[in-house]
C-alpha positions in Angstrom: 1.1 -24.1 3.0 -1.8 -21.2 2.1 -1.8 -17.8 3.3 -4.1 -16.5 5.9 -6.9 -14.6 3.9 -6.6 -11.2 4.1 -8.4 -9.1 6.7 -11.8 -7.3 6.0 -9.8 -4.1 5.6 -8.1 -5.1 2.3 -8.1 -7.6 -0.3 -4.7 -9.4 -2.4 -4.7 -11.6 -5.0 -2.9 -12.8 -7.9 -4.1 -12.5 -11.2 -2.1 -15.6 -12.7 -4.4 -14.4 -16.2 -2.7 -11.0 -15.6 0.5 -11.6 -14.3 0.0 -9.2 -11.6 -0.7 -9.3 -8.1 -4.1 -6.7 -6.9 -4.0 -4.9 -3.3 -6.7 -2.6 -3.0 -6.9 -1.1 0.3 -10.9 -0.7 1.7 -10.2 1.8 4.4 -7.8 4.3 6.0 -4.9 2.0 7.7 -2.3 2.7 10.6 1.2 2.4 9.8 0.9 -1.6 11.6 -2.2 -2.2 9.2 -0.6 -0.8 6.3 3.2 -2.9 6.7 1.1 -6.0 7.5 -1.1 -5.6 4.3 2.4 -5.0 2.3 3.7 -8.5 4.2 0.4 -10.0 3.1 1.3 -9.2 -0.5 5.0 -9.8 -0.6 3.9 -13.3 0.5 2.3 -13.5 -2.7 5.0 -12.0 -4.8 7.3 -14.9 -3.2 4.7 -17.4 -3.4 3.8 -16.5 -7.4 7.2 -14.9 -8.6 5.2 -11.9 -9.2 7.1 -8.4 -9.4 4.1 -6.7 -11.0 2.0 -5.4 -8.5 -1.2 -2.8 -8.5 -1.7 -0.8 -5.7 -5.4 0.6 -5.1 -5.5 3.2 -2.6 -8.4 5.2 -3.5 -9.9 4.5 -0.3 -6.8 4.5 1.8 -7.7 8.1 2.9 -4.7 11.0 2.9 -1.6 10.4 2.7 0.7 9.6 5.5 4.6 11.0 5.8 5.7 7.8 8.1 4.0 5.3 5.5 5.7 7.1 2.8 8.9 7.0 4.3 8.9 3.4 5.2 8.1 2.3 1.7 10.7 4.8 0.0 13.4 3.7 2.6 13.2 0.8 3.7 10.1 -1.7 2.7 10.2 -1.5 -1.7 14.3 -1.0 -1.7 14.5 -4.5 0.3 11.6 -5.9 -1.6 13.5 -4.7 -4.8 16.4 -6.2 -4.0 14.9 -9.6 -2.8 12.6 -10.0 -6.1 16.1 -9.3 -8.1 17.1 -9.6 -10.8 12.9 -9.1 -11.5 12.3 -5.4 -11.4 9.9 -4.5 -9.3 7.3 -2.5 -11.2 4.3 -0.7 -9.0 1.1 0.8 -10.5 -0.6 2.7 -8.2 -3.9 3.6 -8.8 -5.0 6.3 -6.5 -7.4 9.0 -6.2 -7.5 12.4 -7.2 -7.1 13.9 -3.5 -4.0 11.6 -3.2 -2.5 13.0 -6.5 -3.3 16.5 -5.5 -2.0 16.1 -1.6 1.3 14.7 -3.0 2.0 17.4 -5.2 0.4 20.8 -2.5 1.5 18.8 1.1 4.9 20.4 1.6 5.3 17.8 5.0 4.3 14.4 2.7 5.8 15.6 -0.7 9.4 15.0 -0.6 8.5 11.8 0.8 6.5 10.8 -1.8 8.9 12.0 -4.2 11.9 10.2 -2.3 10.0 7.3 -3.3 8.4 7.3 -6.8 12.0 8.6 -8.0 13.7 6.4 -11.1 17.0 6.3 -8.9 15.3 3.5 -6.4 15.9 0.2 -7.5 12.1 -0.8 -8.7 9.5 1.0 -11.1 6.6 3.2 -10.3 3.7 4.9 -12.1 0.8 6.9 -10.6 -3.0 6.0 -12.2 -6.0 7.6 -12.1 -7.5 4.8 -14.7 -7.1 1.0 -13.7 -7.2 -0.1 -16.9 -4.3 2.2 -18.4 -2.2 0.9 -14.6 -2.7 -2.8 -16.0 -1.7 -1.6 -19.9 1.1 -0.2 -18.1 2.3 -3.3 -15.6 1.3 -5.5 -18.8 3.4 -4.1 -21.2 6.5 -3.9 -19.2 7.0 -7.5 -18.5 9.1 -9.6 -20.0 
C-alpha cells in the first residue's frame, strides 16, 4: 500500500541511489506537525529498511524545548530500538541560527544536548554543509 504524499509543509523521500531517507522541513512546525512529519518518515524507514536519515531544518525556524525533548526521550530511543540491530544514524543539516541557539539558549540547550549525546542508542551529527552530512551518513553504513 503507498504512503500518503507528504503535506505542502515538508517533503520525505528515499534516496534508494543514496541509501538514505531526505526530510527537509519547508516551514516552522507545531509539536503535532513536527511528530506527524517524523511518522511520515519512520514509515519510510520501515517501508525501505532505511536507518540513515538527513534531517533539513534550515527552515524549521528556532528551536523548540518540547520538540527537543520528545525526540531525545521518547520518539529516536523507540525508533532506535525498533530499527535494531540497524543503528540509527541522523545527519542534521541545520542552519547557523539553530547551531548558535543550541549552544547560547540556556531553556533549549540541555535538551538538545540530552539528545545528540553518544549514550542514546542511535547516531547523530550536526551539518552546516549537505554534502559533508551525506559523506557522513555514506560512510557509516555497512
Amino acid at each position: 500500500m503507498p504512503l500518503p504524499p507528504a503535506p505542502d509543509s515538508y517533503t520525505a523521500d528515499y534516496r534508494p541511489d543514496l541509501g538514505v531517507l531526505v526530510m527537509r522541513w519547508l516551514r516552522p512546525h507545531s509539536l503535532p506537525e513536527t511528530q506527524a512529519s517524523y511518522q511520515h518518515l519512520l514509515a519510510l524507514a520501515r517501508r525501505h529498511r532505511c536507518p540513515n536519515w538527513l534531517l533539513d531544518g534550515r527552515r524549521d525556524g528556532p528551536l523548540v524545548l518540547e520538540t527537543a525533548r520528545w525526540l531525545g526521550q521518547d520518539f529516536l530511543p523507540a525508533v532506535a530500538r525498533e530499527l535494531a540491530p540497524e543503528l540509527l544514524r541522523l545527519a542534521v543539516f541545520s542552519s547557523p541560527a539553530r547551531l548558535e541557539q543550541r549552544l547560547l539558549d540556556a531553556e533549549v540547550s540541555p535538551a538538545v544536548a540530552e539528545a545528540l549525546a553518544p549514550t542514546q542508542p542511535y547516531r547523530t551529527a550536526l551539518f552546516l554543509d549537505e554534502g559533508e552530512a551525506l559523506a557522513w551518513l555514506t560512510a557509516s553504513q555497512p
